[in-house]
C-alpha positions in Angstrom: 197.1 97.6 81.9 197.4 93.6 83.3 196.9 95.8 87.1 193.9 96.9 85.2 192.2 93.5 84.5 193.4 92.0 87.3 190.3 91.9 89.4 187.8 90.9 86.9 187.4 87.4 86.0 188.9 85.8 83.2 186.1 85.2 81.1 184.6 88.5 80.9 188.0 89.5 80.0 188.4 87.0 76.8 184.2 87.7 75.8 185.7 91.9 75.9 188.5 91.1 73.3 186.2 89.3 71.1 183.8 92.0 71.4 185.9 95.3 71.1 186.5 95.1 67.5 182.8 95.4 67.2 181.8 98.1 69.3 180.7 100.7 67.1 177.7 98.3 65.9 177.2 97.1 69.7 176.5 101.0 70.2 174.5 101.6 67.0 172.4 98.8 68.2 172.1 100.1 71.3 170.9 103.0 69.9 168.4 101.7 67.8 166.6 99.6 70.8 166.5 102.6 72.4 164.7 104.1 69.6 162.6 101.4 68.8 161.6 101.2 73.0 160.9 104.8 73.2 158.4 104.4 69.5 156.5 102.0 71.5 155.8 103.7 74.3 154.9 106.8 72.2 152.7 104.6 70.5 151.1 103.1 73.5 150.9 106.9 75.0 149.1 108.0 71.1 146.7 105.1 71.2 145.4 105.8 75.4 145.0 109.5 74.2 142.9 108.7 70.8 140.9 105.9 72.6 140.0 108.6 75.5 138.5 111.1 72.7 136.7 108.6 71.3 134.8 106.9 73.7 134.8 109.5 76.8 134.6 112.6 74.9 132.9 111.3 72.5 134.6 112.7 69.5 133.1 111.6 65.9 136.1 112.7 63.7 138.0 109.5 66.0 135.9 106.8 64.6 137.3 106.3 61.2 134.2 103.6 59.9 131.3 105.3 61.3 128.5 104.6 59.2 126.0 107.5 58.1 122.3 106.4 57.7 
């Protein structure tokens, strides 16, 4: 194992050891920014869609406070 390590510098060695006892939540928050990256450009991608019926194709059901005279 010390053949292993021997090639990588000290200090990313020490930070790894603090670190591996928490890996599990390093991966579930890995996860969830993965998640929370991919809802945002979903979002992004929702909002360019509804905003190109609205004012291009002029859709009325888009405009939520249309007023009626």
């Amino acid at each position: 194992m010390n053949r292993l390590f021997k090639h990588f510098d000290p200090d990313l060695i020490r930070i790894y050891r603090y670190l591996l006892p928490h890996k599990w939540r390093i991966a579930l928050g890995a996860v969830f920014m993965a998640g929370a990256a991919s809802m945002s450009s979903l979002t992004a991608t929702l909002l360019g869609k509804l905003t190109d019926l609205g004012f291009y194709q002029q859709e009325p059901w888009v405009i939520a406070g249309r007023r009626r005279h």
